[in-house]
Residue, then its C-alpha position, 0 to 999 in steps of 0.5 A: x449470477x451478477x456481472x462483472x460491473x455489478x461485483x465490482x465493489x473496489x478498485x484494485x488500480x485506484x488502490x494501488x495508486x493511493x498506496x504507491x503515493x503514500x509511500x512516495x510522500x514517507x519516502x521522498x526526502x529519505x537517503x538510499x539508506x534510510x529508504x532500504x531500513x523503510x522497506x525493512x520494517x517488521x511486519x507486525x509495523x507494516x500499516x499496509x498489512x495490518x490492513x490485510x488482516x482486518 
């Protein structure tokens, strides 16, 4: 049985905070309406989840 260190093979908070400044970088000179339409894209656009299907 491995341990925890050695199944460790990402890291899910280093992910999450790459993720977070990308979309800080898209969003950060956007109006609250431009903002609002940015989170509302298709999912079949969304980069992020075409990830979690690869």
């Amino acid at each position: 049985m491995k341990t925890i260190k050695e199944a460790k093979d990402f890291d899910c908070v280093k992910l999450k905070n790459e993720i977070q400044a990308k979309i800080y970088e898209e969003i950060k000179d956007m109006n609250m309406s431009e903002r609002i339409a940015y989170f509302h894209i298709p999912p079949a656009q969304d980069p992020f989840r075409s990830k979690l299907r690869a």
